[in-house]
Structure formats: structure tokens, C-alpha cells
N, C-alpha and C positions, 0 to 999 in steps of 0.2 A: 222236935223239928219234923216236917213232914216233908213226904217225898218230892214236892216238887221245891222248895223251898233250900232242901238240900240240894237238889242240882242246881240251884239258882246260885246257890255261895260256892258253886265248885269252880275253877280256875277256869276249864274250857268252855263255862258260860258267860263267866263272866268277860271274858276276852270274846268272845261273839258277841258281844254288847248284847244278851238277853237281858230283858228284864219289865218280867211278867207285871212287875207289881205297880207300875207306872200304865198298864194298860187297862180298858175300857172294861176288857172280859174278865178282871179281877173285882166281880160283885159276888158278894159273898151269898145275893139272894138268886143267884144263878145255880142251879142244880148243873149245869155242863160245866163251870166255871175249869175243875181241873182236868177234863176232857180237854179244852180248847187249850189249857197250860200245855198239858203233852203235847197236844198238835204241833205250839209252837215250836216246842223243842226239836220235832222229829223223832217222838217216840210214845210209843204209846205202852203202857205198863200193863195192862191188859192181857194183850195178846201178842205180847212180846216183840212187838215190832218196831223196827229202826226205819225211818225212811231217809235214803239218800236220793234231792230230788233237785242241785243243783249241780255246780263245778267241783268238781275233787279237787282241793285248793291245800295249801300245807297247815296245818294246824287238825284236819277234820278226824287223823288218825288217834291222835288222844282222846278226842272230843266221841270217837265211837270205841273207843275202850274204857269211858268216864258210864256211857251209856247201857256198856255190860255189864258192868261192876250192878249198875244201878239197877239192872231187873233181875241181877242175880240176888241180890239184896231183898227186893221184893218178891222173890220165889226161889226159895231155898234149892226146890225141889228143877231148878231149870233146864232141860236137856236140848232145847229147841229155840234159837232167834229168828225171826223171820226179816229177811233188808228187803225194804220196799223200793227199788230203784228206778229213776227218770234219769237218769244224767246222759249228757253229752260229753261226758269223758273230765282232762284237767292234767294233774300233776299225777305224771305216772310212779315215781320213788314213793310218794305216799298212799298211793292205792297198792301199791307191792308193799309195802309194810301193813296196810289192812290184810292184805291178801297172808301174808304169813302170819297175824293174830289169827283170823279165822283158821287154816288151817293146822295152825301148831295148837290149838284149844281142842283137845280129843275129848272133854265135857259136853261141852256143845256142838248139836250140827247146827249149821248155817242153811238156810236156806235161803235162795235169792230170785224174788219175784220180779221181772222188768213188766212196767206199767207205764208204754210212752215209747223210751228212748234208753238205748244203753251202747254208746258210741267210743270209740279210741279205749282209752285206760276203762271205761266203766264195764266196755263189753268182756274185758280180761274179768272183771270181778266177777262178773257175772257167770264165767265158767268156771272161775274159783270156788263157786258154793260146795261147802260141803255136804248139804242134805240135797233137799230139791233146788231144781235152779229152773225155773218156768219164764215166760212170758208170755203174757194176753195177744191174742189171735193178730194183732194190729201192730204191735211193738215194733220199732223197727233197730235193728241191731249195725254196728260199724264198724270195721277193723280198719285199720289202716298203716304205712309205716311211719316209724315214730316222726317227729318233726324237731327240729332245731334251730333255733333265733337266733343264735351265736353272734358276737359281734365283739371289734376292738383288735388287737394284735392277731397277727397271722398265728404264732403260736398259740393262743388261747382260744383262736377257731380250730385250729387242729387238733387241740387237746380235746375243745368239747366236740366236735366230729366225732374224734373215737371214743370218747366217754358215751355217745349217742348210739355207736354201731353194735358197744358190749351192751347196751340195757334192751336193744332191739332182740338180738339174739337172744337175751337172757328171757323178753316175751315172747318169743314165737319158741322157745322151748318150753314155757311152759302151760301156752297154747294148745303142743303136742300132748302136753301128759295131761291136758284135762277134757279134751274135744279128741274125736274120731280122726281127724288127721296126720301124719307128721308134721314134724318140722322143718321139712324142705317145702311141704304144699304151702304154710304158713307165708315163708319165704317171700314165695314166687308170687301168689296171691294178695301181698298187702304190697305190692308197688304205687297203685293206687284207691283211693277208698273203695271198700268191698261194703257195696250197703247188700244188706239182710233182710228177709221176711223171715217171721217168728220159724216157719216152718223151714226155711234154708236152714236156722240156727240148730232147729231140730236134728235133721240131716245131718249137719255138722259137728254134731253131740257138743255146742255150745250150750243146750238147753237139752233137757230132759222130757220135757212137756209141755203142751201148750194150753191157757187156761183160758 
């Protein structure tokens, strides 16, 4: 069975409704053919890289733990992922659960390049990297405080209110321990959206570099 075939019959593909084999770029007289495969998937086997380039939605965290397994598979020898990220942010519990794979994995650094956009929950990942964490000269970066849609019984707004003010807290602490600032500037700072140039992120030891 070959590598792209294999992620093809894996659970978190097949629940993405992938499916390469029904596509146009499955000509077997194409030399790119499993180049464009990987594209699809948001991974390229190569050069190790993941790209995250829409909504951080609930499911995506198996789905980038399905894609480690897979290049560590394909390189025994793996000490380095590279996430290629665009996002505009999404489901913040599931980017906290990527965010604790990447850091509880002391095998691999993470590195995390933003190319575009890395806004709400993406820009937290983004300071999450554990190797290099860069973005392109133009990126623009977004913190913000969390937000909550709550609705239905007065008690189940108030429950999720305070379910909403401990996971606030629980990012802007962990804000503190991976950027230059504390966590009272975090605070005061994400009242409302705090957009970013690559180079503010710098300054803010959200980023390391600018590429």
C-alpha cells in the first residue's frame, strides 16, 4: 500500500470526505500526480510539512496527529515539522489540544511559519511553536478576547460565560509563557482586536523572525 493511499483509508480522511481517487489529477501519466495528492491533503512528505490554511474546526486535531504519525513513518529519522499556517483562527479547545501534542512531543520541534493570516486561536499556535515560529514580512497577526454565542437558559449562559472567562485566562497565561509579555498586558490588550504587523509580533516575541 502506498503512502498516499494509506492516508486515504485512514479515518480522519476519510471523514474529510478526501478522495483523491475520483479526481482528475489521479493520471497515472502525470509525474506530479502524488505531489498534487499531498497538496490535497495539506501535507507534503518531502519536506515535512503540514499546512494549516483554513478554520480550526473540531475534528482537525486527529487529523494533524494522523499526519505525524505519517511522516514519521516516512522518515524514521524525524526531528523537525514545519506548519505552514493562513488561518483566521476557529475552535480554540482544539487548537489547545494541538497546542499540547506539539509541545508535549520532546522528539520533534515544531516550527510554525504564518504565510497570510494567523488571527484569534491561530495566532496562540503560532506562539506555541516549538522550534522556529516566523512569518513573511506582510503576515498579519490577531489577538483578540475570546468570544461567546451562548444562548437558551439564563443558567447555561452563565455557566458558559464562566466556562468562557477560565479558557480566556487559561490563553492569556499561556500567551505569557511563550511571547515577551505578561499576563496582565495580555489582559488589558485583547479588549479589543489587537491586529499585528509581522514586525509588532516580533517585538512581542509572538514570532521569532521575520521571513
Amino acid at each position: 500500500m502506498s503512502i498516499q493511499d494509506e492516508l486515504y483509508t485512514s479515518t480522519s480522511a476519510q471523514n474529510a470526505n478526501y478522495n483523491y481517487k475520483n479526481t482528475k489529477k489521479d493520471n497515472t501519466d502525470d509525474p506530479y500526480k502524488d505531489y498534487f495528492r499531498e497538496f490535497d491533503y495539506g501535507i507534503d512528505l518531502t519536506d515535512n510539512v503540514i499546512v494549516i490554511c483554513d478554520e480550526i474546526q473540531m475534528g482537525l486535531l486527529p487529523e494533524f496527529i494522523a499526519k505525524v504519525r505519517l511522516l514519521k513513518k516516512v522518515n524514521n529519522d524525524l526531528t523537525t515539522v514545519n506548519i505552514l499556517l493562513n488561518s483566521g483562527g476557529g475552535d480554540v479547545v482544539e487548537t489547545l489540544g494541538i497546542i499540547d501534542y506539539i509541545r508535549g512531543n520532546k522528539d520533534i520541534k515544531f516550527n510554525v511559519i504564518c504565510r497570510g493570516i494567523a488571527m484569534s486561536a491561530a495566532a496562540l499556535l503560532l506562539a506555541a511553536g516549538t522550534g522556529v515560529r516566523a512569518a513573511s514580512k506582510h503576515s498579519k497577526i490577531m489577538v483578540h478576547q475570546l468570544s461567546t454565542f451562548a444562548a437558551g437558559k439564563l443558567s447555561d449562559v452563565k455557566s458558559n460565560a464562566k466556562f468562557a472567562d477560565k479558557l480566556e485566562e487559561e490563553c492569556n497565561t499561556m500567551m505569557a509563557e511563550f511571547t515577551k509579555k505578561p499576563k496582565e498586558w495580555w489582559e488589558s490588550n485583547q479588549q479589543s482586536d489587537l491586529f499585528l504587523t509581522a514586525e509588532d509580533a516580533l517585538n512581542l516575541g509572538i514570532i521569532d523572525k521575520i521571513i
